[in-house]
FIBAMI-596274 format. One record per residue (C-alpha): x, y, z; residue in three letters; residue number from 1. Coordinates in Angstrom, 1 decimal, padded with zeros to 4 digits. Layout:
BEGIN
      px      py      pz    r    k
       X       Y       Z  ALA  NUM
...
//
This chain:
BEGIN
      px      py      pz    r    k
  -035.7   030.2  -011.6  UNK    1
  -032.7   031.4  -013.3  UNK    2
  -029.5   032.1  -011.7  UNK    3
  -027.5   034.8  -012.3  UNK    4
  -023.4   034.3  -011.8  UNK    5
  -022.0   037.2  -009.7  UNK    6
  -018.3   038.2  -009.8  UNK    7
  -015.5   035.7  -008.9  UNK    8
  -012.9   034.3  -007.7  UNK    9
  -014.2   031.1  -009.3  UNK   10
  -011.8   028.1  -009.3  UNK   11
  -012.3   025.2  -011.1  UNK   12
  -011.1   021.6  -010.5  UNK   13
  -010.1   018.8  -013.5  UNK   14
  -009.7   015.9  -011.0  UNK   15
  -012.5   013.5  -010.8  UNK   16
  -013.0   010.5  -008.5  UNK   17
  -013.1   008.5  -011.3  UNK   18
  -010.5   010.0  -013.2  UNK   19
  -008.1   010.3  -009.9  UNK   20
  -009.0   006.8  -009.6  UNK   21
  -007.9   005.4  -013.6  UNK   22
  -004.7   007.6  -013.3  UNK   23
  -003.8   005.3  -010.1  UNK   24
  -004.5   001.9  -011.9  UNK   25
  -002.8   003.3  -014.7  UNK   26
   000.1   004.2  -012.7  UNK   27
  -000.3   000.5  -011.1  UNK   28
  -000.6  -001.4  -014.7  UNK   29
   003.2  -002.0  -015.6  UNK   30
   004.5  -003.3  -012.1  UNK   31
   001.0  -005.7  -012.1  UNK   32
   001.6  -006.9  -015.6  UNK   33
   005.3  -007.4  -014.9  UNK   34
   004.6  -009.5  -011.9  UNK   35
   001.9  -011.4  -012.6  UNK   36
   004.3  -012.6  -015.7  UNK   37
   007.1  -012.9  -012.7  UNK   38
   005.0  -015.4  -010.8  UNK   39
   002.9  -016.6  -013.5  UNK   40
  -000.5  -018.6  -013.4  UNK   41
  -001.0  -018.7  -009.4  UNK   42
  -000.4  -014.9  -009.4  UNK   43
  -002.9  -014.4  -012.3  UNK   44
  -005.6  -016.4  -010.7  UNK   45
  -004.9  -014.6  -007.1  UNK   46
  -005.3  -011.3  -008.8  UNK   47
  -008.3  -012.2  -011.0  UNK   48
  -010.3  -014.0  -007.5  UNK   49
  -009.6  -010.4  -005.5  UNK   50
  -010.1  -008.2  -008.1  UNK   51
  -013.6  -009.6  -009.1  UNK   52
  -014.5  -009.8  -005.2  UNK   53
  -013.4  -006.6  -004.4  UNK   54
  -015.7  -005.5  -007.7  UNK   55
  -018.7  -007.8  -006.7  UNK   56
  -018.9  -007.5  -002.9  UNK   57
  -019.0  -003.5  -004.4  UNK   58
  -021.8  -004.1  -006.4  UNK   59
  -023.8  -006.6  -003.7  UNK   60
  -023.1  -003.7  -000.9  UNK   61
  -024.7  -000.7  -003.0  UNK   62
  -028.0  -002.8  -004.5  UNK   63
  -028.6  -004.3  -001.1  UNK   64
  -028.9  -000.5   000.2  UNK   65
  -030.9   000.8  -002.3  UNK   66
  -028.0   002.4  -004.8  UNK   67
  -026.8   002.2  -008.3  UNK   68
  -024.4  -000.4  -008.3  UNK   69
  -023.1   000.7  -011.7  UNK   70
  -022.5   004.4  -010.6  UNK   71
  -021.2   003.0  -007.3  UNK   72
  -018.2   000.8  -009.8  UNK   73
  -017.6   003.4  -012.0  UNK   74
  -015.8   005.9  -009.0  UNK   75
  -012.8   003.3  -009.4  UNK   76
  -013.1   003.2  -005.3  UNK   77
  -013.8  -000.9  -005.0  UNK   78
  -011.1  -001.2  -008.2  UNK   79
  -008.2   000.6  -006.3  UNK   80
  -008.8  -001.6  -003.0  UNK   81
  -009.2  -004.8  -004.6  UNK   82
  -006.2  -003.9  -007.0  UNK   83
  -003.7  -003.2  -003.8  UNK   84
  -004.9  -006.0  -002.1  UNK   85
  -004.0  -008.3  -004.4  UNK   86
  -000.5  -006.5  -004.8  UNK   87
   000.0  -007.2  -000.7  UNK   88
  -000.5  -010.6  -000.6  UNK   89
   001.8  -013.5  -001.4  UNK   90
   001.8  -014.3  -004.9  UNK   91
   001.0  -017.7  -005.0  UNK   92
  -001.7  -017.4  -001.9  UNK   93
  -004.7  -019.8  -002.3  UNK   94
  -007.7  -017.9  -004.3  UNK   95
  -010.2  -017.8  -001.4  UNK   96
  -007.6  -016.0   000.6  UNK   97
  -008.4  -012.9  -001.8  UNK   98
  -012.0  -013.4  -001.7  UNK   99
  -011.5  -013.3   001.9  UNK  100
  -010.0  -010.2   002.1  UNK  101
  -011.8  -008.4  -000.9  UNK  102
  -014.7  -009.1   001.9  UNK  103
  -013.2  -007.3   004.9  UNK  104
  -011.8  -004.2   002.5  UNK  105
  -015.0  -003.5   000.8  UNK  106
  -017.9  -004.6   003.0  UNK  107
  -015.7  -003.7   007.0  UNK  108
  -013.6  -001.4   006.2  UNK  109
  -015.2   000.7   003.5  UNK  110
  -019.2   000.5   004.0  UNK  111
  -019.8  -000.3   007.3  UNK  112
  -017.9   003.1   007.7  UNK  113
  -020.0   004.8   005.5  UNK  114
  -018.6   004.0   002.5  UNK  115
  -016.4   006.6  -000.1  UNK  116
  -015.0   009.1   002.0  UNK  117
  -015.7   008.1   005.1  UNK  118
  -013.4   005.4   006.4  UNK  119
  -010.8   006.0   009.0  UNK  120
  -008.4   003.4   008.2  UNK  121
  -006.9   002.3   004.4  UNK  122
  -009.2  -000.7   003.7  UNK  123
  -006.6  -002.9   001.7  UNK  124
  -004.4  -002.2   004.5  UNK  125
  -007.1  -003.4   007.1  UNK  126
  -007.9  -006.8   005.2  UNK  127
  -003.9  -007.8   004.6  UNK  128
  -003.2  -006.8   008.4  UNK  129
  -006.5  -009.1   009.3  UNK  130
  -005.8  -011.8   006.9  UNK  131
  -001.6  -011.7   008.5  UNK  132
  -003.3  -011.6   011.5  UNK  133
  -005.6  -014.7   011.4  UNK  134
  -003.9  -016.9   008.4  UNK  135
   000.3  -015.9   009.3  UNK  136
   001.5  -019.3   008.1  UNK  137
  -000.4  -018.6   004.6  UNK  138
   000.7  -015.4   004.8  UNK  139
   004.1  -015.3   004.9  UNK  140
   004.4  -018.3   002.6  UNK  141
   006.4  -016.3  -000.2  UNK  142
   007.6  -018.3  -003.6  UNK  143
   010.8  -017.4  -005.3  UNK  144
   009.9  -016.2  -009.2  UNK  145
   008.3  -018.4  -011.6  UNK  146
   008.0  -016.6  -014.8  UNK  147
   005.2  -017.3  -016.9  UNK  148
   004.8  -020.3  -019.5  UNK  149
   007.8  -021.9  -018.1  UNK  150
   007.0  -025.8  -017.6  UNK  151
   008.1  -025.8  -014.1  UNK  152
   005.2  -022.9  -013.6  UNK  153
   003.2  -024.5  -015.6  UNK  154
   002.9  -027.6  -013.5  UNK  155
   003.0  -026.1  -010.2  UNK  156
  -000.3  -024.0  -011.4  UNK  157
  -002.1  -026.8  -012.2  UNK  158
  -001.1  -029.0  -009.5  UNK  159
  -001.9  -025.9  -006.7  UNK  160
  -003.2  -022.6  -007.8  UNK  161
  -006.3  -024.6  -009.3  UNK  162
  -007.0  -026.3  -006.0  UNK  163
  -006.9  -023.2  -004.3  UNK  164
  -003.6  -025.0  -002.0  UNK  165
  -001.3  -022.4  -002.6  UNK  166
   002.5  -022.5  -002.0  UNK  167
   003.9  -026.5  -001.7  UNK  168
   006.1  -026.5   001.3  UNK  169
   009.2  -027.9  -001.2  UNK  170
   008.7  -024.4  -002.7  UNK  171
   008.5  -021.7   000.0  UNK  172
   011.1  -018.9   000.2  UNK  173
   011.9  -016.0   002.6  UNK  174
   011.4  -012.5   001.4  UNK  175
   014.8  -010.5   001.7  UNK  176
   012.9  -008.9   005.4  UNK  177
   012.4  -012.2   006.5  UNK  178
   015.4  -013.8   005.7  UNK  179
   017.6  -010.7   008.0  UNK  180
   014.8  -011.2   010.6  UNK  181
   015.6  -014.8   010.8  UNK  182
   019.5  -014.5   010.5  UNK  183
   019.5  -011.8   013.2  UNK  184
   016.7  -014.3   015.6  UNK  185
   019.3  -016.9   014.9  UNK  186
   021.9  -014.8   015.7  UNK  187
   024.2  -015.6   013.2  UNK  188
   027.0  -013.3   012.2  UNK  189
   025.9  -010.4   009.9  UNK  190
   028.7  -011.3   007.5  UNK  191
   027.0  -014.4   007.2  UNK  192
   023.7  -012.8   006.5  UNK  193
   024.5  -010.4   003.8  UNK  194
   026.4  -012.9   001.9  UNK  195
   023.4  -014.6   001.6  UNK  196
   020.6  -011.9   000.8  UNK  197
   020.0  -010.7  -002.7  UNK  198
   022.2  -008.4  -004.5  UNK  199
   021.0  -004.6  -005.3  UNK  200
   020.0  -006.0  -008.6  UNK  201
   017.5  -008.8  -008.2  UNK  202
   016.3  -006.1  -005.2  UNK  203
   015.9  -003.5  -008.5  UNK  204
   014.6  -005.5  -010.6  UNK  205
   012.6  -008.3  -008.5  UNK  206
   014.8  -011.5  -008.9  UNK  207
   013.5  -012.1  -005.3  UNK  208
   010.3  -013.6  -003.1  UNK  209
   007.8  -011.3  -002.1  UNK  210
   004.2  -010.0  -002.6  UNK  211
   003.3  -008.2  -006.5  UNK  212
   003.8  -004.6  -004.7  UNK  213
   007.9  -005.4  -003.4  UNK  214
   009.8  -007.1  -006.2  UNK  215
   009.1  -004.5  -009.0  UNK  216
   010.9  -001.8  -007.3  UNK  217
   011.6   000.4  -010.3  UNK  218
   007.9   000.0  -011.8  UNK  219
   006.7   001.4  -008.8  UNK  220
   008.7   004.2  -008.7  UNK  221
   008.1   004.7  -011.9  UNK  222
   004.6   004.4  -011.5  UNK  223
   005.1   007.2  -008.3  UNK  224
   006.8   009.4  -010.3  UNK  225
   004.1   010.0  -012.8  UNK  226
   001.2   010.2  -010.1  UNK  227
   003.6   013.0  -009.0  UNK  228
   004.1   014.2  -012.7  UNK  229
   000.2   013.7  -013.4  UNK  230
  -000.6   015.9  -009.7  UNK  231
  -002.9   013.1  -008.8  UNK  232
  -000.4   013.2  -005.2  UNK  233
   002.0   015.8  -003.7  UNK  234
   005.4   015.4  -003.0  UNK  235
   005.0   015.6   001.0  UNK  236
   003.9   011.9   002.3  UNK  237
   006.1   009.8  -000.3  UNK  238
   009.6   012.3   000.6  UNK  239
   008.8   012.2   004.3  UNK  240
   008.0   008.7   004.2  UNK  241
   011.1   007.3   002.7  UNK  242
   012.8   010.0   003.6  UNK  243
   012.5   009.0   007.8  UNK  244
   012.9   005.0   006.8  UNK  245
   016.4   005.7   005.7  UNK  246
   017.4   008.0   008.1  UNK  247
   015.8   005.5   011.2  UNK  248
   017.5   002.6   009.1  UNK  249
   021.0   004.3   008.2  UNK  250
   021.1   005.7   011.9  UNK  251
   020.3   002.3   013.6  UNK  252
   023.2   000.5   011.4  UNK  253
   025.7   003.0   011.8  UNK  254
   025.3   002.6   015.5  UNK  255
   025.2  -001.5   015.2  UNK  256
   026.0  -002.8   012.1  UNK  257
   026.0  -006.3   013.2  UNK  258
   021.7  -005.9   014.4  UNK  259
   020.3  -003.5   012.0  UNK  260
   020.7  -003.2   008.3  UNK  261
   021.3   000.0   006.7  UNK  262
   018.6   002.3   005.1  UNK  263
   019.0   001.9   000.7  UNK  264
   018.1  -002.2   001.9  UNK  265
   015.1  -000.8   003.9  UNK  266
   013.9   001.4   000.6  UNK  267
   014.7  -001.5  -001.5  UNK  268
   012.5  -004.4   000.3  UNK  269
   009.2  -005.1   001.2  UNK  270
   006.4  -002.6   000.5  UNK  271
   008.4   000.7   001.3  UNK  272
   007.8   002.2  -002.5  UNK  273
   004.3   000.4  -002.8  UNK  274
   003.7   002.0   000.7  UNK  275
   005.0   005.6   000.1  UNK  276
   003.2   006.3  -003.2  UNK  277
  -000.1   004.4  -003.3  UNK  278
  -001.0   003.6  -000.2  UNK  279
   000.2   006.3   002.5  UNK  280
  -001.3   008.7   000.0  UNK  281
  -005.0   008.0   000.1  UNK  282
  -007.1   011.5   000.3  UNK  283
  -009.6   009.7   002.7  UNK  284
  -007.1   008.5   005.5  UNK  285
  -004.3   010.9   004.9  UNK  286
  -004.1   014.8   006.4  UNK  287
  -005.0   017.4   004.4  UNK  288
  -002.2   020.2   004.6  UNK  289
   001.5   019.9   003.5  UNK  290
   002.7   020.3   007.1  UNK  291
   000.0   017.2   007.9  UNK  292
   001.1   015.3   005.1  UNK  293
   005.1   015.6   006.4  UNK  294
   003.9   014.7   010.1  UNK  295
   001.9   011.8   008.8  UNK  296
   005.0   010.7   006.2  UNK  297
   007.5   010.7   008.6  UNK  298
   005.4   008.9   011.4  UNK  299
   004.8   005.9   009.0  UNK  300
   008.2   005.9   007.3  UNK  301
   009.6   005.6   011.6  UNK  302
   007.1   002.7   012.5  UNK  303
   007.7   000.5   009.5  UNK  304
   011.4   000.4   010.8  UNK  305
   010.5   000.1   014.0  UNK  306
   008.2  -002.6   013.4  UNK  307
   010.5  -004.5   011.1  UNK  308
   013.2  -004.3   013.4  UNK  309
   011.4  -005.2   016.5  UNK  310
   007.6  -006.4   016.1  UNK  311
   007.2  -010.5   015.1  UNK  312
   006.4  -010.1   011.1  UNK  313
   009.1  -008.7   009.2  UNK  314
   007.3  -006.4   007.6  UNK  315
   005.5  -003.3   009.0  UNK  316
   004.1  -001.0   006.2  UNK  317
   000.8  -001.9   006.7  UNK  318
   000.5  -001.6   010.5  UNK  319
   002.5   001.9   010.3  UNK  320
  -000.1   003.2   007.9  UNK  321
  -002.7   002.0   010.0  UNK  322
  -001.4   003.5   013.1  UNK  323
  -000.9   006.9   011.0  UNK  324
  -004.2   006.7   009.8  UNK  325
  -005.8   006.8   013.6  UNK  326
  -003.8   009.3   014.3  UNK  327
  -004.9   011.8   010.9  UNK  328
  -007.4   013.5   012.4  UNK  329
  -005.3   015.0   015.3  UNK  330
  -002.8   015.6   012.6  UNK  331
  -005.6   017.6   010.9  UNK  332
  -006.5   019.4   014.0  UNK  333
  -002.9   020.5   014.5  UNK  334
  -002.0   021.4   011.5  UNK  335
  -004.7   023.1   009.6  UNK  336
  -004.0   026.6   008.2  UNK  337
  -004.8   029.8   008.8  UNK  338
  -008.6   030.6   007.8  UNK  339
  -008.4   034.4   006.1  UNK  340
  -009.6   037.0   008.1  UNK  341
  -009.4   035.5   011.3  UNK  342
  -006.7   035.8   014.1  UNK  343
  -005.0   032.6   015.5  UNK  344
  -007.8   032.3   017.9  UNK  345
  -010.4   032.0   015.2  UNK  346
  -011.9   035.1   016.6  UNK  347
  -012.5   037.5   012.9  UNK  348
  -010.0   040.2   012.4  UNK  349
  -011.3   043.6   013.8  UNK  350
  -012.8   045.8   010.9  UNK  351
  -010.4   049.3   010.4  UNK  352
  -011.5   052.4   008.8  UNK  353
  -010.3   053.3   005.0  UNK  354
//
């Protein structure tokens, strides 16, 4: 039978799954390489163990049902989660902690959804909010930098990362959230407090504890910027997002400066960057018009103060997004345009004459 094509309007699409999805890790590659030299062998081996999960749970998922495993890889979908995974958790986190969670993403939070396109919640952020949930002390075990091929790296790596033990206790260090949370529990004076957190600086440039996805601050905006630049992502969600963390944050402080800090330390520590232009910005879980997308920004930019400033952990990117993500379909039902040719009511216009 052969088809004949009538007149237009035709539009046609360059963006790919796969495509959408290498322009992401691409975007990802220098804030990865950059701290997995930061934190050296532990970091490498953490990456490598969740990466290859994420990859082979993939693959076990899609043969066991009956589907091509290698077409089911090449989307980049099991790459992506594995790959911000591994940027969530502690650096120096013990390897089965990332098989672990490559587990829950993949096989909970992505198939037994339906698979591509048809989970409700981010699965990287479902697996490091299960894992915080169920292992906290492992979790929030953060390491100050150990740059690769130094001997004192060198030694720890062999004496921990290969055992899987991760983080000796005589090495553990607060991340720049948890060290105010603690000051402020402690209630210590917030003179006190700031003289002892890190200077803008290490913030910038990650001469500080925290997961792959918080010290390399300027990587990942750099990395935003040309996801922007490249179209993969719009403008809304990252602007909105850390657009209501400051003004929560900068509000909050100028009210009490001696409880709350003020909003450029919020943008510069934990995930906030991480959060605003890789994660908050998944298609599957985020709404679908501009109007959605600044609703859904601002709502996760609010809770990740309000969670860092009130909930237990210290850091609250991943439950915000979480929350926001229940709540994207409502968005979407709020806030979807106007169909052409029909009235506000969805009734169709009433034809008129020439």
């Amino acid at each position: 039978m052969k088809t004949t094509l009538q007149s237009g309007p035709f539009a046609h699409a360059d963006h790919r799954v796969d495509r959408t999805m290498l322009t992401v890790l691409l975007a990802l590659l220098p804030a990865t390489l950059f701290n997995l030299w930061l934190f050296g062998l532990p970091a490498i081996l953490l990456f490598a163990c969740t990466l290859g999960a994420a990859l082979g749970f993939e693959a076990l998922w899609l043969a066991a049902t009956g589907r091509d495993a290698r077409a089911g890889l090449a989307d980049g979908s099991a790459a992506i989660t594995g790959w911000l995974l591994a940027l969530s958790l502690p650096p120096w986190a013990p390897w089965w902690l990332g098989v672990l969670g490559a587990f829950i993403a993949i096989v909970i939070a992505k198939h037994a959804y339906g698979g591509l396109g048809q989970n409700l919640f981010n699965p990287a952020m479902v697996a490091r909010v299960a894992l915080l949930v169920s292992f906290p002390v492992i979790m929030t075990a953060w390491v100050a930098p150990q740059p690769l091929f130094t001997e004192r790296a060198a030694s720890v790596a062999q004496s921990f990362a290969v055992l899987g033990q991760g983080v000796p206790d005589t090495m553990v260090s607060a991340t720049p959230l948890g060290h105010v949370k603690t000051e402020l529990s402690r209630a210590l004076p917030a003179s006190q407090s700031a003289a002892d957190a890190p200077a803008l600086p290490d913030l910038l440039l990650g001469r500080r504890a925290g997961s792959m996805g918080e010290t390399s601050v300027l990587l990942i905006l750099a990395g935003g910027l040309f996801l922007l630049w490249r179209r993969v992502i719009t403008w809304h969600i990252p602007v909105a997002l850390l657009g209501s963390l400051f003004a929560a944050a900068q509000l909050a402080s100028l009210a009490d400066p001696a409880r709350y800090t003020d909003g450029l330390f919020h943008l510069l520590t934990g995930a906030s960057f991480l959060g605003a232009f890789f994660i908050a910005t998944d298609y599957v879980t985020s709404p679908m018009s501009p109007r959605g997308k600044l609703i859904y920004g601002a709502g996760c930019g609010f809770l990740t103060w309000a969670i860092r400033s009130y909930a237990g952990y210290p850091e609250g990117m991943a439950f915000a997004v979480l929350l926001m993500n229940a709540l994207t379909p409502i968005i979407d039902q709020y806030t979807r345009p106007r169909v052409f040719g029909r009235q506000r009511n969805g009734e169709p216009l009433p034809l008129r004459p020439f």
